[in-house]
N, C-alpha and C positions, 0 to 999 in steps of 0.2 A: 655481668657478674664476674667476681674474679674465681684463680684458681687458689685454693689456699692450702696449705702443709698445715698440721695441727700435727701438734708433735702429744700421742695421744701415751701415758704415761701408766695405764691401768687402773687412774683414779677418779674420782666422779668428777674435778672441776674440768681434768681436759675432755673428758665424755660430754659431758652437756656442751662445752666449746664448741666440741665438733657438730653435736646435733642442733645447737643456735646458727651454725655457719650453713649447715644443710637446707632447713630452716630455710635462712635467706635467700637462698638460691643459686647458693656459691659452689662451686665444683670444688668438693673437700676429698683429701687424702690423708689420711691415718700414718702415724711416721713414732714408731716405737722405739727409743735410743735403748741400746742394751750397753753400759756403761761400763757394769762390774759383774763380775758373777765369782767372785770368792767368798763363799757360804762359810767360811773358817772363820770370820770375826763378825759375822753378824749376830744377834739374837732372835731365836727360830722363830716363827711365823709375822716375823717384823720387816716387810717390803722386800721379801722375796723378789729377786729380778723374772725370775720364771712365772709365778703366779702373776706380776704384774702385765707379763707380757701375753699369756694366755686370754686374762682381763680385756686387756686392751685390743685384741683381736677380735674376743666375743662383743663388744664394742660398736666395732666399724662393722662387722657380720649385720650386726642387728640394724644399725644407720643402712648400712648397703653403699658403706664407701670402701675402695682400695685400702689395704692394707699393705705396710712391709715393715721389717725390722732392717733396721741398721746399726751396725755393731762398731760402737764409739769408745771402746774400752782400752785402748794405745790411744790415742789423745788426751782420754780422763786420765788416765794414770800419769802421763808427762805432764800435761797442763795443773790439774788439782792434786791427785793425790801427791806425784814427788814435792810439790810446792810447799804441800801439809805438812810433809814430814822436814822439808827443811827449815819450814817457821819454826814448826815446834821447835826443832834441834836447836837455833837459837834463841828460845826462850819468849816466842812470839807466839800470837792465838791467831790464828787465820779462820777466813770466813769462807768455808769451801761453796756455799749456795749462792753468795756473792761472786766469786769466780766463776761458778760452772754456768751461771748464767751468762756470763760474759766473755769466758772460754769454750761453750758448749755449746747451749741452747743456741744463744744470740753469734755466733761465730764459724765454729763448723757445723750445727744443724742448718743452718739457716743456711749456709753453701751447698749443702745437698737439697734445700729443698728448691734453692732457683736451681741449679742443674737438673730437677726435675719440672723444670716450668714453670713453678710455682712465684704468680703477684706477690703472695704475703707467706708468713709463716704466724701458725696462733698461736698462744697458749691456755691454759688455763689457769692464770696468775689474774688474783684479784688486785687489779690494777687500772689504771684506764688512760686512753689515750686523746688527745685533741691536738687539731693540726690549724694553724692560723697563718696569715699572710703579714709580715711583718719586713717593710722595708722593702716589700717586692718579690721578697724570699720565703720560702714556706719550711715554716719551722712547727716541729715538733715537739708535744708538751707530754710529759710522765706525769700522768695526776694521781693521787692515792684511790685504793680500789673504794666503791661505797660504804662497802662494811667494814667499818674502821676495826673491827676484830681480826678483819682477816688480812688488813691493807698488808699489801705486798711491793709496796715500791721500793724501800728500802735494799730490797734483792733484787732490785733492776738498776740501780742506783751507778752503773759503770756503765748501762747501755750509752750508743750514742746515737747523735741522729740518724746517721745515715742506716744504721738496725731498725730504729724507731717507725724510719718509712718506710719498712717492709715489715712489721709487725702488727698482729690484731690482738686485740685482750678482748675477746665475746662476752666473760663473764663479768669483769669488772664494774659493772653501773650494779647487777646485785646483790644479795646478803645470801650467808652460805645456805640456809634454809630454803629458800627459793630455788636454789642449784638443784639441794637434793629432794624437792619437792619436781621439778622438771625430770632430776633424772628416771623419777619414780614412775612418775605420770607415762615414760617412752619404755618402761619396763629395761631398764640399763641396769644389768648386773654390778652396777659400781656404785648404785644407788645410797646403800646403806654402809657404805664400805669406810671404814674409820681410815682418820686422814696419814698419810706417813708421819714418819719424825725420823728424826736422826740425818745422817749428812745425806747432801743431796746425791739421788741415784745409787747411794750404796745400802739405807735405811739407819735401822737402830743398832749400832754399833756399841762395842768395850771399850770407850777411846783406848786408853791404855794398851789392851790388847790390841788393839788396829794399831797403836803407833810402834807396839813393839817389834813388828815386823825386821823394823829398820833400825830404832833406838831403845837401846839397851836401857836394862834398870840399872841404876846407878845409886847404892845408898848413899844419903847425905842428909844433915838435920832439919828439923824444924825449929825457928827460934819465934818463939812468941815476943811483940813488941808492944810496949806499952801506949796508950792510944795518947796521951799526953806529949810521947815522946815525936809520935807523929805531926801534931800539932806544931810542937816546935821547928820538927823539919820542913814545914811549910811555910814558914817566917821570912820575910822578903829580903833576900841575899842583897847585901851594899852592894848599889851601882850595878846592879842587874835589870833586866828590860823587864815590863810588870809582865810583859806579854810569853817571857821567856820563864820566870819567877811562876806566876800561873799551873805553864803546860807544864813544869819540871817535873820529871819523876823520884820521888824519894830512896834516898842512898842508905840501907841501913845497913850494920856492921855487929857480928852475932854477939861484940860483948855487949850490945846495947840490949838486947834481951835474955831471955832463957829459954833454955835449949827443954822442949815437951817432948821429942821422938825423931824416929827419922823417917824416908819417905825412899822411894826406890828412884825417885828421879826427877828434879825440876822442868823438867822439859813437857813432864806429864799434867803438869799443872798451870793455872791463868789465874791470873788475879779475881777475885771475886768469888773463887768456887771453895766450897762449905764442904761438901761430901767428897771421902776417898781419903781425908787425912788420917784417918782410923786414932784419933788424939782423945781420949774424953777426961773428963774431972776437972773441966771449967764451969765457971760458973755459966756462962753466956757459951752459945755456940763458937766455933772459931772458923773467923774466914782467910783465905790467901792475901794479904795487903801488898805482895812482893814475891816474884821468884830471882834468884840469880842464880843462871846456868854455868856462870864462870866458876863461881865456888860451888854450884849444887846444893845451894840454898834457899828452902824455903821460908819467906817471912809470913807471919800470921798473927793476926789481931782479934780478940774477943767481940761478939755483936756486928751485925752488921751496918750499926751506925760508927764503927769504928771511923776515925779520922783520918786512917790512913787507907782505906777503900776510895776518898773520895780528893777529887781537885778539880774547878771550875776551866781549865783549857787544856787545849791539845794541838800537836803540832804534824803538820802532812808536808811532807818536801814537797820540792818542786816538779820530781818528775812521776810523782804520786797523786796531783791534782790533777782530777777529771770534771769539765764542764759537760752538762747536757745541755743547756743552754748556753754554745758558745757566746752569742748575742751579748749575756749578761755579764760574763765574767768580767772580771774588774780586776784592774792593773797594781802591780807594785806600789805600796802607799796608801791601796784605797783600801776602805770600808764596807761591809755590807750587810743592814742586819737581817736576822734572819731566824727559821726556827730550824734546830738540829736535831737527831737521834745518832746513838752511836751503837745500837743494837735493832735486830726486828722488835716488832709491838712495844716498842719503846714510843712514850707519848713525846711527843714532839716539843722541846723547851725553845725558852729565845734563848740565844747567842747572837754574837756580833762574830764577824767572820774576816780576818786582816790579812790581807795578802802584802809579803815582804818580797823582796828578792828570791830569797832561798825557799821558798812556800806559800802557808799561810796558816797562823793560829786562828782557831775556833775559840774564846771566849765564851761561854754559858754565864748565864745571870746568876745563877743557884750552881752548886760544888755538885758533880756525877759522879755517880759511882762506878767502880771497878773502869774506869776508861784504860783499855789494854792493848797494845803494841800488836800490830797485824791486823787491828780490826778495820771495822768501815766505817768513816760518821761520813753523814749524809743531810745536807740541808736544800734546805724549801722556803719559797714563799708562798704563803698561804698552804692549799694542799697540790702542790707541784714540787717537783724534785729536781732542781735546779743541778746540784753537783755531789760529787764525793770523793774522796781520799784514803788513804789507807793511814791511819795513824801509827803516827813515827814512834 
């Protein structure tokens, strides 16, 4: 039996984790990241780091495994949160659960927990792992968790192998029911405990007020665009690549609309998002179709089947592609198709996936929406998670 780190977080799925690893026979140790603890922009009783870590003591107490906290909060702050604030600053949406997995969990927890001896490090991510012999070589597969509600790959989506072969997912083969059906049955205080939200390790946050720490409000307007108008802006530019024509993002220019209000700051906002523009006396709701932070302009469109929410590709440079599957990856020139997401619980479409020199565009069959600068798309074959990028 191995020794395993379970990085136990005060919630039911790394609780059961732990007690499936016990279970087996594995010499498990409890490892509680204390991340953040500035209670000023969270909202009260919404993943409190202290209640969480209390939780997750009483926990291991009751399993009858080791416990310790380790205090990760100068790493999270240089790694995720300055990052946060510098995307936004330029007018990008970053995906802080995606990093902190890849910064945190998968990176320096996981150095502390082999400095404490530890075979594996687990977690409680509905996800699952399988490991095959391929060429001689033993590769690791990210397959989606079973409960397609709760699949969590997509925020593993930067891991790499060499993490993958010191990683266990305990829960991942069940559905969350079953979790907290076990946790009940072991009398685990995390049993009935509603799941977080809000960014990872810090909870449910004011974005706004989180980012203002560092980035000012800055008035400047709102110009509503006409969805017709967006239409045309997707028209395929003479002598442009289709692939380039596709991924482009739409340039718009305020006399092309009218000005509804104004907003304390483009930086506050991402494409797609509905609530916060405090705009009304449309007929249709209104969504973000465009920010630009050069002018501190918001663009916004009626309905969320507006025209300009949506365009079928996206483009990730080159030193923004990550294979999990180095094996797979495919060269300058090639092709690959595949199925995408560019969000969590997003259902998985086909794309075709072109790797150029400088990158590779993502092609989708059908036009996405709100596809946004900072984020992560993520493609698969079948239900495995092949690679991901950060969209340009």
């Amino acid at each position: 039996m191995a020794k395993v780190v379970v990085g136990l977080s005060g919630g039911v799925d790394s609780s059961v984790a732990a007690y499936l690893l016990k279970k087996q026979g594995h010499e498990v140790i409890g490892l509680f990241m204390k991340n953040w603890h500035d209670d000023s922009v969270t909202i009260s009783d919404e993943c409190p780091w202290l209640e969480d870590s209390n939780d997750a003591m009483l926990v291991a107490d009751k399993l009858g495994i080791p416990f310790q906290t380790v205090d990760l909060s100068n790493q999270y702050k240089e790694r995720i949160v300055d990052y946060m604030f510098d995307e936004y600053a330029r007018g990008r949406t970053p995906n802080p659960d995606v990093l902190c997995n890849r910064e945190i969990k998968f990176d320096v927890f996981l150095d502390i927990a082999l400095e404490l001896g530890a075979d594996y490090v687990a977690t409680g991510h509905y996800c699952q792992k399988q490991t095959s012999i391929i060429h001689g070589k033993e590769v690791h597969h990210l397959i989606g968790g079973a409960d397609l509600n709760k699949d969590q790959s997509y925020f593993l989506c930067q891991v790499s192998q060499e993490q993958l072969a010191k990683t266990l997912f305990p829960i991942g083969h069940l559905q969350k029911p079953e979790v907290r059906e076990i946790a009940a049955a072991q009398d685990l205080i995390t049993a009935g405990k509603k799941d977080s939200q809000g960014l990872c390790f810090i909870g449910k946050v004011r974005l706004p007020d989180f980012l203002q720490q560092q980035l000012k409000p800055k008035i400047g307007d709102i110009i509503e665009i006409p969805a017709q108008l967006s239409i045309e802006k997707a028209a395929v530019e003479s002598g442009e690549d289709e692939f380039v024509t596709l991924s482009r993002k739409r340039k718009y220019h305020p006399h092309e609309g009218k000005k509804l209000g104004t907003h304390q700051g483009a930086h506050y906002f991402t494409r797609g998002q509905r609530k916060g523009l405090a705009v009304g006396g449309t007929p249709d709701p209104l969504f973000v179709i465009e920010t630009d932070v050069e002018t501190n302009i918001i663009y916004v469109g009626q309905g969320k089947q507006h025209a300009g929410l949506y365009r079928r590709g996206l483009f990730i440079d080159q030193s923004e592609l990550h294979w999990i599957r180095e094996d797979l990856a495919i060269a300058a020139g090639d092709s690959m198709e595949v199925m995408a997401r560019i969000r969590y619980r997003q259902a998985l479409e086909k794309a075709m996936l072109h790797v150029v020199e400088n990158g590779a565009y993502l092609i989708f069959d059908t036009p996405q929406s709100a596809i946004s600068s900072g984020q992560f798309a993520a493609w698969y074959l079948d239900n495995e998670c092949l690679g991901s990028g950060v969209i340009a």
